[in-house]
C-alpha atoms as a printed R data frame, in Angstrom:
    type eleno elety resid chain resno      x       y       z
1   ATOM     1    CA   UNK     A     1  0.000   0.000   0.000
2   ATOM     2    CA   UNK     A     2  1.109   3.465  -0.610
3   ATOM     3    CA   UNK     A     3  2.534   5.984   2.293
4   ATOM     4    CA   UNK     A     4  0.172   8.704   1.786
5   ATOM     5    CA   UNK     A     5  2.567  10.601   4.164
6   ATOM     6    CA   UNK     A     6  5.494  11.198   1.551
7   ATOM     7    CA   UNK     A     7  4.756  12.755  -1.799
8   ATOM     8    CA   UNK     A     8  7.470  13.415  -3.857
9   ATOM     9    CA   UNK     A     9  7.778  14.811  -7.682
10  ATOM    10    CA   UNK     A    10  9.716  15.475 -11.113
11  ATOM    11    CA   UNK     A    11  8.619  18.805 -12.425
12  ATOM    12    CA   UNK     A    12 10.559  18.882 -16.387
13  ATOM    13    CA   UNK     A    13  9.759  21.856 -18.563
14  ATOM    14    CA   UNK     A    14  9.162  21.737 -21.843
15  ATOM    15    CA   UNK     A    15 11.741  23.462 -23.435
16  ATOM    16    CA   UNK     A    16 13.488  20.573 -24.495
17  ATOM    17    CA   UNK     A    17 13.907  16.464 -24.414
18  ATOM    18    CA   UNK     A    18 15.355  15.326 -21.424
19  ATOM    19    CA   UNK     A    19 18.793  14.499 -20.884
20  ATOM    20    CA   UNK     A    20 21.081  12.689 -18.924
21  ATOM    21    CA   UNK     A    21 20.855  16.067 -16.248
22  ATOM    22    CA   UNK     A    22 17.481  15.876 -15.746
23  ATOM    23    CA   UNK     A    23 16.800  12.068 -15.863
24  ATOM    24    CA   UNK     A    24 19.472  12.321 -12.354
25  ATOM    25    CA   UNK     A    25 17.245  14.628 -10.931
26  ATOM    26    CA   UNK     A    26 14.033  11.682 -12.643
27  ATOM    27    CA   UNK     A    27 15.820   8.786 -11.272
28  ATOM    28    CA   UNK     A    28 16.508  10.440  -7.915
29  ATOM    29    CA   UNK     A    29 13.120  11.515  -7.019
30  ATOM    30    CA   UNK     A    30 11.359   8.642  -8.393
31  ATOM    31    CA   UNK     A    31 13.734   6.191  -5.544
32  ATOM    32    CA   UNK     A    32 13.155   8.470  -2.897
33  ATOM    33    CA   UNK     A    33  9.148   8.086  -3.510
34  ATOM    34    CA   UNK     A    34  9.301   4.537  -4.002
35  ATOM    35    CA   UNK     A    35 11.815   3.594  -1.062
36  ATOM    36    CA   UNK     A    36  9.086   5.540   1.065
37  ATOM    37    CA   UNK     A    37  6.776   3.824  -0.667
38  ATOM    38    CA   UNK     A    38  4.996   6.788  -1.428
39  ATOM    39    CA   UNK     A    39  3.873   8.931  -4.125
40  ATOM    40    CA   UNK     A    40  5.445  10.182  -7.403
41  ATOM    41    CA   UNK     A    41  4.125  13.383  -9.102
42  ATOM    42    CA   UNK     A    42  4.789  14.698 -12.237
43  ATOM    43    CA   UNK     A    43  3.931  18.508 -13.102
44  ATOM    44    CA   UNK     A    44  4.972  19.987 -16.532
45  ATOM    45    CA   UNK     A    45  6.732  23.666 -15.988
46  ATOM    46    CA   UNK     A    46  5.635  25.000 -18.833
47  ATOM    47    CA   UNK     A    47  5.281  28.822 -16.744
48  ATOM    48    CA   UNK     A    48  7.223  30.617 -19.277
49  ATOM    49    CA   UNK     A    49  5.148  29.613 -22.375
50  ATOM    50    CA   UNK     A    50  7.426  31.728 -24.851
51  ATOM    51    CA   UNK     A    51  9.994  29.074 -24.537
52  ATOM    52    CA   UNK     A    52  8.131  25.883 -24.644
53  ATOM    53    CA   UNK     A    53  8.476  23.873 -27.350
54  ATOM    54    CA   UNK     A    54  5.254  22.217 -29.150
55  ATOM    55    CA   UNK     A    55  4.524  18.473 -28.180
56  ATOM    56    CA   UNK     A    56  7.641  18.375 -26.101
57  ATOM    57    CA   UNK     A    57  5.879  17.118 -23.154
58  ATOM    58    CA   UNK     A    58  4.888  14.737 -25.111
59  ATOM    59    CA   UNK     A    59  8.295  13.414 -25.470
60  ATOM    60    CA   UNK     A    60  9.208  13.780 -22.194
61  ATOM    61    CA   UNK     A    61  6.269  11.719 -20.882
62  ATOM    62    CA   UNK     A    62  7.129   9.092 -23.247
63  ATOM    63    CA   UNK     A    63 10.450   8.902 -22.246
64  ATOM    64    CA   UNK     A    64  9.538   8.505 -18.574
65  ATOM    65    CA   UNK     A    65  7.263   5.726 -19.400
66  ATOM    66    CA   UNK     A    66  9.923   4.028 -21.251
67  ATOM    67    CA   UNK     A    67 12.429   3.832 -18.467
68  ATOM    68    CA   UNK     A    68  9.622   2.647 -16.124
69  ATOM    69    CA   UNK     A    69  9.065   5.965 -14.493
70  ATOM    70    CA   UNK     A    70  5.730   5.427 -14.099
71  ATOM    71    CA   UNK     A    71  3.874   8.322 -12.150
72  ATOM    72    CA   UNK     A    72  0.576   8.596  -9.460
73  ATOM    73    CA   UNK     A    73 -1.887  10.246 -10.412
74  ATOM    74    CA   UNK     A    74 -2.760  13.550 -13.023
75  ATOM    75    CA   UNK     A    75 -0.132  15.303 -14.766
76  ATOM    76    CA   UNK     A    76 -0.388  18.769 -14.301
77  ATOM    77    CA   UNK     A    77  0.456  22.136 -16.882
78  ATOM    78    CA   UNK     A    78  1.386  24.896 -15.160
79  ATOM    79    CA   UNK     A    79  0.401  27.053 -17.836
80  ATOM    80    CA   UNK     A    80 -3.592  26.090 -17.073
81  ATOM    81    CA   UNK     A    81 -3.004  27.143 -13.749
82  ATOM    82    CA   UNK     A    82 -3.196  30.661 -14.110
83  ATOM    83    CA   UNK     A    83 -6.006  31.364 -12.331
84  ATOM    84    CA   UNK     A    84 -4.397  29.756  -8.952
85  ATOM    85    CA   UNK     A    85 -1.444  31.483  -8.994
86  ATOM    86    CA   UNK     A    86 -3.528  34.596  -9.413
87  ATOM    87    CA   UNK     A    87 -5.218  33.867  -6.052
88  ATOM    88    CA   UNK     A    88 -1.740  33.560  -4.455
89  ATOM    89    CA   UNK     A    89 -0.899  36.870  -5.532
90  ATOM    90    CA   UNK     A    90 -4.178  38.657  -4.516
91  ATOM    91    CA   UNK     A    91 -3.433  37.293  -1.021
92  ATOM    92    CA   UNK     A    92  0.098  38.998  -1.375
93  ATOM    93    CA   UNK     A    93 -1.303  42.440  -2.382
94  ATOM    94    CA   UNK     A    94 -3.758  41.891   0.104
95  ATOM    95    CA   UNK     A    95 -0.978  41.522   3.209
96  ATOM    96    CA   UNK     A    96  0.881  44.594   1.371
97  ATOM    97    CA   UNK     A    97  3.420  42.586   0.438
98  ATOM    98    CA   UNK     A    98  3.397  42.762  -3.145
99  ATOM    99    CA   UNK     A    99  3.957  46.019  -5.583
100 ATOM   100    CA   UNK     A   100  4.392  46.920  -9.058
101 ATOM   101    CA   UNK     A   101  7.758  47.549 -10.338
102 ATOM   102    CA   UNK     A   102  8.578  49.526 -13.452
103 ATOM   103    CA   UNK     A   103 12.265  49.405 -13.324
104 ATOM   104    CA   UNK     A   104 14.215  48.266 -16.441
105 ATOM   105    CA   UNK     A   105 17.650  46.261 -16.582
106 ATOM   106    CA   UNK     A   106 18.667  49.158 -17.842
107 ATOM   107    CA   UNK     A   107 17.177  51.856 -15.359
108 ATOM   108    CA   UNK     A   108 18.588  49.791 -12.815
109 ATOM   109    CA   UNK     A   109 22.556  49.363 -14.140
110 ATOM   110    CA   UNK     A   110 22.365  52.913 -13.845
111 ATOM   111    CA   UNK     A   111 21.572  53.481 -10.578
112 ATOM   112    CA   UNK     A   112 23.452  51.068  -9.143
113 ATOM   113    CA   UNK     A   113 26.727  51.682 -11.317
114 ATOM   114    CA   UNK     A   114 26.973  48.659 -12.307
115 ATOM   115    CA   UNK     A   115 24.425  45.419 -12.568
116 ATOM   116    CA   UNK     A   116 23.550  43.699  -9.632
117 ATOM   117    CA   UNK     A   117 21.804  40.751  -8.702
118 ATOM   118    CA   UNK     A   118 20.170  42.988  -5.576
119 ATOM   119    CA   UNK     A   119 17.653  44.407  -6.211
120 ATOM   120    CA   UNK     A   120 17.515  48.199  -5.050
121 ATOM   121    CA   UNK     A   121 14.658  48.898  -3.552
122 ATOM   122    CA   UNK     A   122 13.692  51.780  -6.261
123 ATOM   123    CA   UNK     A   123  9.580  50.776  -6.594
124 ATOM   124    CA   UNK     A   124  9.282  49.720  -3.201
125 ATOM   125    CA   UNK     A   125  6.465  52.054  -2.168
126 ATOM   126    CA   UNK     A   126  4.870  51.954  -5.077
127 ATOM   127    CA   UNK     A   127  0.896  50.948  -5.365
128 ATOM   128    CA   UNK     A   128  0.347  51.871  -8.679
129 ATOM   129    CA   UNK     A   129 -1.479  49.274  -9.972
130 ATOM   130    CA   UNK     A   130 -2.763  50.690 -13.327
131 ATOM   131    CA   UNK     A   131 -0.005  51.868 -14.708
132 ATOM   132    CA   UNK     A   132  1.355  49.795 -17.875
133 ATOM   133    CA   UNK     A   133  4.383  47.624 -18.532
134 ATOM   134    CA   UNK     A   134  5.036  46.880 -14.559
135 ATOM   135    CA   UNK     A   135  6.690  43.253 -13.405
136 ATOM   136    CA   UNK     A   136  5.125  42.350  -9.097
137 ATOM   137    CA   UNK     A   137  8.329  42.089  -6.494
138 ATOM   138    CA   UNK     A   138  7.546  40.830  -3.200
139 ATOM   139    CA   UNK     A   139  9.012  42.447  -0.119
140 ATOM   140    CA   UNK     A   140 11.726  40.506   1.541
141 ATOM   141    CA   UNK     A   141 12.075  40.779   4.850
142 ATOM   142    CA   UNK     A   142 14.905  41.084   7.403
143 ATOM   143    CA   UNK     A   143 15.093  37.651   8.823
144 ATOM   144    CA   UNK     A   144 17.998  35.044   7.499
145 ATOM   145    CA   UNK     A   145 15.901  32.239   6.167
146 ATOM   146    CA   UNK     A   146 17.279  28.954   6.604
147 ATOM   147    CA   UNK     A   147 17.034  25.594   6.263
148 ATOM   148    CA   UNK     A   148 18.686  21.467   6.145
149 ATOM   149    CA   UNK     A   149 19.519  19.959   2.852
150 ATOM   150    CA   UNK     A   150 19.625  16.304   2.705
151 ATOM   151    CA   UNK     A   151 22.789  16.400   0.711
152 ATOM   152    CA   UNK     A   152 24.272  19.809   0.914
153 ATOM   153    CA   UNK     A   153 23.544  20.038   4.956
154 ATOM   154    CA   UNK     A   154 22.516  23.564   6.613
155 ATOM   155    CA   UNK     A   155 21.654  26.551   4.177
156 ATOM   156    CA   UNK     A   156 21.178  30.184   5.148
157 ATOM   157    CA   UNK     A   157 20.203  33.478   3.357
158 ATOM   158    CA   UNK     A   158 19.848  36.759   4.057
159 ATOM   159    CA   UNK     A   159 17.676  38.285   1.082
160 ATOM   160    CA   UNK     A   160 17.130  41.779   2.079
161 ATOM   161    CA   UNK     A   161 21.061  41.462   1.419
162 ATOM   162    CA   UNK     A   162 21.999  39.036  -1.226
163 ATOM   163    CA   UNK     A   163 19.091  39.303  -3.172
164 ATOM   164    CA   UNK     A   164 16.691  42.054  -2.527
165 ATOM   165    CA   UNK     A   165 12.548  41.860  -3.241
166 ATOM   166    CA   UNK     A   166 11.886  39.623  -6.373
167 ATOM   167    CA   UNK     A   167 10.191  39.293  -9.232
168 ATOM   168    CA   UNK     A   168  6.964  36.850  -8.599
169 ATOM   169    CA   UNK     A   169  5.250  38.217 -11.952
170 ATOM   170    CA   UNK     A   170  7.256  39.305 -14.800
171 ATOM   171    CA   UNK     A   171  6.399  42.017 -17.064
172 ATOM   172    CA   UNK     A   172  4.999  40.259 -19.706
173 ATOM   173    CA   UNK     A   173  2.227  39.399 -17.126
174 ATOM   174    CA   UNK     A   174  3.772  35.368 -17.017
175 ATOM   175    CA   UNK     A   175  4.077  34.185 -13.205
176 ATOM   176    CA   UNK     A   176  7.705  33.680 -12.537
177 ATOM   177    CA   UNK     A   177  8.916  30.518 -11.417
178 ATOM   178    CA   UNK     A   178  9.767  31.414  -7.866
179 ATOM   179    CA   UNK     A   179  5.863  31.365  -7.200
180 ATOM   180    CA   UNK     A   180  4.750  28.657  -9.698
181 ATOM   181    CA   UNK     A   181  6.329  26.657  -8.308
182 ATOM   182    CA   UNK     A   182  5.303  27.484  -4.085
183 ATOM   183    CA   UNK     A   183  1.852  27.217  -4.866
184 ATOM   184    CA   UNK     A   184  2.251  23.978  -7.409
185 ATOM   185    CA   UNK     A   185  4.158  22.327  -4.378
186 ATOM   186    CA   UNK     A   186  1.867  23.237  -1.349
187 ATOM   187    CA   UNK     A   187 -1.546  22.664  -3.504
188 ATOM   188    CA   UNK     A   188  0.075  18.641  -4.430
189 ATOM   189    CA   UNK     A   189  0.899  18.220  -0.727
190 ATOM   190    CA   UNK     A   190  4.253  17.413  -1.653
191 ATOM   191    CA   UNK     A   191  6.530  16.752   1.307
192 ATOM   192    CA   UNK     A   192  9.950  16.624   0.080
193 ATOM   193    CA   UNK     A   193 11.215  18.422  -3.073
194 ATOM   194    CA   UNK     A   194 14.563  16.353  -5.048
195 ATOM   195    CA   UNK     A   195 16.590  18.187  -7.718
196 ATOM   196    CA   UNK     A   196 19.599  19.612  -9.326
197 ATOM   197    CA   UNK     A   197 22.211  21.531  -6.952
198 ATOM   198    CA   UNK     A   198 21.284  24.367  -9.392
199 ATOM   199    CA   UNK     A   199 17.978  25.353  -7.998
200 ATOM   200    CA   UNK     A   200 20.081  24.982  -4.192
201 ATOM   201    CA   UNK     A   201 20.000  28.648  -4.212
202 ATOM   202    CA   UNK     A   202 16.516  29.618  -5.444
203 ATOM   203    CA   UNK     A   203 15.041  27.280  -1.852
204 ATOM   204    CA   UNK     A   204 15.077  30.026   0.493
205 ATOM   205    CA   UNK     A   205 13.397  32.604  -1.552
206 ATOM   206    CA   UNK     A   206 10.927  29.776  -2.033
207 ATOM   207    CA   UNK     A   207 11.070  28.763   1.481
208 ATOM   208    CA   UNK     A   208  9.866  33.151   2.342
209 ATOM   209    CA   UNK     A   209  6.956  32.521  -0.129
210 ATOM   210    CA   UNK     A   210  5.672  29.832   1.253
211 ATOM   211    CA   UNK     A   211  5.501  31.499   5.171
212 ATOM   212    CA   UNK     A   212  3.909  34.676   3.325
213 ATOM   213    CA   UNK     A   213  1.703  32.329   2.214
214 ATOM   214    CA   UNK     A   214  0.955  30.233   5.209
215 ATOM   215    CA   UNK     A   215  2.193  27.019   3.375
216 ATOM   216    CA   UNK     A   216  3.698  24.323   5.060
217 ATOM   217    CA   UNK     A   217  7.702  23.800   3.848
218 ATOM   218    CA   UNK     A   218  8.986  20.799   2.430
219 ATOM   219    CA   UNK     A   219 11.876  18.701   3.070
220 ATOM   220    CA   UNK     A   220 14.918  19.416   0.519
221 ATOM   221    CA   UNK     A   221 17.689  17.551  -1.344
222 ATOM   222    CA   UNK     A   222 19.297  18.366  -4.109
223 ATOM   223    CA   UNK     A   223 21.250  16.736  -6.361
224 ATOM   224    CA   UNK     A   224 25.067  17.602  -7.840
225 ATOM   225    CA   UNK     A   225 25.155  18.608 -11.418
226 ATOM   226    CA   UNK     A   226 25.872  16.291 -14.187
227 ATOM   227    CA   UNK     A   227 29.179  18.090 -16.296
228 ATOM   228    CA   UNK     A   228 30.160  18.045 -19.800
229 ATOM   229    CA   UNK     A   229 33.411  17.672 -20.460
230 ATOM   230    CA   UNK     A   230 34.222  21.486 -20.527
231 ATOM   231    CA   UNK     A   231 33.228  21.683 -16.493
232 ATOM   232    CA   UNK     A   232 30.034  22.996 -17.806
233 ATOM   233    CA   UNK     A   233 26.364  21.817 -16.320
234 ATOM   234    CA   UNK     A   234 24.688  18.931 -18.604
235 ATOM   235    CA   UNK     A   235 21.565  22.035 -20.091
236 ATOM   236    CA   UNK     A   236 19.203  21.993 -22.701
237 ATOM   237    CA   UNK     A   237 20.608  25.398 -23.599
238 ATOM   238    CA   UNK     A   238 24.425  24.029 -23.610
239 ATOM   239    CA   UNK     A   239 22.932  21.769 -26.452
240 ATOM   240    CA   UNK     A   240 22.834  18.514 -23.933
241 ATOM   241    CA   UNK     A   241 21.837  15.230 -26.275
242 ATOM   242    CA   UNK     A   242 18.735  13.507 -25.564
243 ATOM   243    CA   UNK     A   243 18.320  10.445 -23.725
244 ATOM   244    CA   UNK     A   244 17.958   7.312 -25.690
245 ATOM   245    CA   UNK     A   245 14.872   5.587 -24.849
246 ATOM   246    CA   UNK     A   246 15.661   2.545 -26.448
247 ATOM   247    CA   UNK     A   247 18.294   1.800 -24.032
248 ATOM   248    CA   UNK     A   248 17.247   2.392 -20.383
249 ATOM   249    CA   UNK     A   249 19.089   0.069 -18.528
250 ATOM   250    CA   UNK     A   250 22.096   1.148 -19.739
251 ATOM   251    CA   UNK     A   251 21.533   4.830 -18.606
252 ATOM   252    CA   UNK     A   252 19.562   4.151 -15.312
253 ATOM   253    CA   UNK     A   253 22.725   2.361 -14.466
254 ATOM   254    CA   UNK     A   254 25.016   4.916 -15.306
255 ATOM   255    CA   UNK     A   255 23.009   7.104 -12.998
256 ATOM   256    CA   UNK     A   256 22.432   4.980  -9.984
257 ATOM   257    CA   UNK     A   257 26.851   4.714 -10.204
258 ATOM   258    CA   UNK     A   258 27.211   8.546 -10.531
259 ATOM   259    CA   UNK     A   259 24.364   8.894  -7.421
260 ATOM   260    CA   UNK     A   260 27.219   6.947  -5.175
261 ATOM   261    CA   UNK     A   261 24.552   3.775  -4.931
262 ATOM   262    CA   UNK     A   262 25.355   0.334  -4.874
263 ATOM   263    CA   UNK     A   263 25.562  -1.200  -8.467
264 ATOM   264    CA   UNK     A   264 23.377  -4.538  -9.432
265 ATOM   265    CA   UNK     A   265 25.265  -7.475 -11.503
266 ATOM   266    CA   UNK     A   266 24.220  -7.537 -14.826
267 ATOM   267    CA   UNK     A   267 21.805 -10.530 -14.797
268 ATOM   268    CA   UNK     A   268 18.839  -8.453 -13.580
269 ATOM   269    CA   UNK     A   269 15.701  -7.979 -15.353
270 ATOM   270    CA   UNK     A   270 14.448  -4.541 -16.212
271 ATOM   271    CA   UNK     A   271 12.007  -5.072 -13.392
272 ATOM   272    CA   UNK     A   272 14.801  -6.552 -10.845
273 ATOM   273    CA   UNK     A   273 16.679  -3.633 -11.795
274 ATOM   274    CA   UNK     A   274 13.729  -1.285 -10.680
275 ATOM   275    CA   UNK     A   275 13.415  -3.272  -7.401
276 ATOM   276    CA   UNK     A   276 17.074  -3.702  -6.614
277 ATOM   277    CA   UNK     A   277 17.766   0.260  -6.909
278 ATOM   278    CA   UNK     A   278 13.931   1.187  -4.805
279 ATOM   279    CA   UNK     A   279 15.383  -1.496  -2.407
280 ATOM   280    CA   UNK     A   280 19.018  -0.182  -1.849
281 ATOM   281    CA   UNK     A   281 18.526   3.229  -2.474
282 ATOM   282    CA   UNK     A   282 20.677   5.004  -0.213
283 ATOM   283    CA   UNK     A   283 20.551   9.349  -0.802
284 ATOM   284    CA   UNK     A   284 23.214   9.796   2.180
285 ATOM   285    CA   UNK     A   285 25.531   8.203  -0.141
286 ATOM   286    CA   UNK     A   286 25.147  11.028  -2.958
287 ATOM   287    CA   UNK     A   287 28.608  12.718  -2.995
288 ATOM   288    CA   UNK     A   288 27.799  16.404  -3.115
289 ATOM   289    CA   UNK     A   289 30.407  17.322  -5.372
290 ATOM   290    CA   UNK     A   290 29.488  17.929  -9.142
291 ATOM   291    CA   UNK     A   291 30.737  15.494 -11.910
292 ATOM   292    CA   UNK     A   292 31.825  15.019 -15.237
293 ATOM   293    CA   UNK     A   293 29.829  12.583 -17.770
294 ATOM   294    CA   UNK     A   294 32.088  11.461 -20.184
């Protein structure tokens, strides 16, 4: 029977197949539901809808299903969940902690001398809600926000000071990823959120949504970056080749060695191979420094 208690997920978006990056961060999740014996999500990201790709979920579904990812429940599109995430924000403006924000790249390189990654403070007080063109920041608040990664151990971050009120809706009037993905995560229940080392730094801004929003916070662990062979992170954007589907074992493999786990012999089934990794999965073993895939 399934532990209702643990929900997990694999959130993909769209923009591309998946690759051996993302099928880590596939693999990963998929064990750590299982060896709870709980539930596997999977939610399409598909937020920033200028950069999907047409029938690319597609793809990625069917790749999941052919390495035996097989997931509970609906899959759910982000990008038909507009009206949720608009509910989320109302409650924001209504505890004053959301406001419009006019300020360019541009507008801002030049009063800061130089660009940086914090934002100034410039729109701040600003409750002009009819004007045109404006992106929504929410106000950060003094407090370090911290929190215990599974792999990467204690996390802290000041974001008044390293990275200033963010963007939650972007100008274009798309919902930005930071709060997709808060209100995706505490309307699915999930209780423990496994991916890439590369969102390690985006947790605690999610972490301050979520208490704005009365959520409940999950339980973290990422997972270190797959490399090419330049030192660079495994990307769709880096031009990262797509997983072959006809040859799962061979990759699922692959990725249970680079995860630090303890390898099957070679006489296994593709089901004995399933059970065997769900059986000795082991996350404390995950080495926590990046690799290269050769």
């Amino acid at each position: 029977m399934p532990n209702k208690s643990y929900i997990g997920r694999f959130a993909p978006s769209p923009t591309g197949p998946l690759h051996y990056g993302t099928m880590i961060a596939a693999i990963a999740s998929f064990l750590q539901a299982r060896a709870h014996q709980g539930q596997w999500l999977v939610r399409i990201e598909d937020v920033d809808t200028a950069r999907c790709i047409t029938g690319m979920d597609t793809k990625i579904l069917k790749t999941l299903n052919a390495f035996g990812l097989h997931w509970d429940g609906e899959v759910i599109y982000q990008s038909r969940r507009t009206d949720v995430y608009e509910h989320a924000l109302a409650q924001l403006k209504q505890k004053q902690l959301a406001y419009p924000c006019t300020c360019s790249r541009k507008q801002l390189a030049a009063e800061t001398g130089n660009w940086s990654p914090v934002y100034p403070g410039t729109c701040r007080n600003s409750s002009d809600w009819h004007s045109d063109g404006y992106a929504v920041r929410l106000k950060v608040g003094d407090d370090i926000i911290r929190f215990a990664d599974k792999v990467y151990g204690e996390q802290h971050q000041h974001l008044a000071e390293e990275v200033g009120d963010y963007i939650i809706k972007r100008r274009d009037a798309l919902f930005a990823y930071q709060l997709a993905v808060v209100v995706d995560d505490a309307e699915q229940n999930i209780t423990e959120v496994v991916r890439g080392a590369d969102l390690l730094d985006s947790t605690t801004r999610q972490i301050y949504l979520q208490q704005c929003l009365g959520y409940a916070t999950p339980d973290y662990l990422h997972l270190p970056l797959a490399l090419d062979d330049s030192g660079n992170k495994l990307s769709k954007s880096s031009g990262a080749t797509a997983i072959d589907n006809a040859n799962p074992q061979t990759t699922i493999i692959s990725i249970l060695k680079f995860l630090g786990q303890t390898l099957p012999d070679d006489s296994l089934t593709f089901d004995e191979l399933w059970q065997y990794a769900i059986t000795h999965w082991q996350p404390e073993t995950i080495s926590l420094q990046n690799k290269q895939v050769f």
